[in-house]
N, C-alpha and C positions, 0 to 999 in steps of 0.2 A: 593543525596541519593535516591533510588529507591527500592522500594518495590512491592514484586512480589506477587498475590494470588493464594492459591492452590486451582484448582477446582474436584470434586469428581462427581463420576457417582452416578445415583440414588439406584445402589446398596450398596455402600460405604457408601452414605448417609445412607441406610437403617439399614447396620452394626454396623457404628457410635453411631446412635441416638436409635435404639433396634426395632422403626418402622418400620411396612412393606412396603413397595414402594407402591402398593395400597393405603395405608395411608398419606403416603406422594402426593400421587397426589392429594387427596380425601383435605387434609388438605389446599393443595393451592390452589383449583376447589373454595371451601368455605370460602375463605380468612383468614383463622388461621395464616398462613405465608404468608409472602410476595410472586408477583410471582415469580419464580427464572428463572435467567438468564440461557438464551439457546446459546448452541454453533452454531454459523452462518452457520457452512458448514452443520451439520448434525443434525441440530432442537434439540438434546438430550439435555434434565436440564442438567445443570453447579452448582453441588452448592460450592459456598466457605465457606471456614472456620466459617465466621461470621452465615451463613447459616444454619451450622450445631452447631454452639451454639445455635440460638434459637431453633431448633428440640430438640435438650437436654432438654432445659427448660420445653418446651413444652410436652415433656416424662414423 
């Protein structure tokens, strides 16, 4: 059995969770969230699913 993760760009993130990407940087700069995983070929945040439940909570 294999389970796949969806990863979202930080504006998706930003859509999701009602935060502004500034916020969202600003919130993992000062450790509020975890740091989030970056895609290897182009440095850009990855966040997944689990990711964007804590941003929720944290809204």
């Amino acid at each position: 059995m294999s389970t796949t993760t969806a990863w979202h760009t930080i504006r998706e993130a930003s859509m999701i969770s009602g935060l502004p990407e500034s916020t969202l940087r600003y919130y993992e700069q000062i450790g509020i969230i975890a740091p989030i995983t970056r895609d290897p070929s182009s440095g850009h945040r990855a966040y997944s699913d689990v990711d964007l439940e804590r941003l929720t909570t944290v809204s």
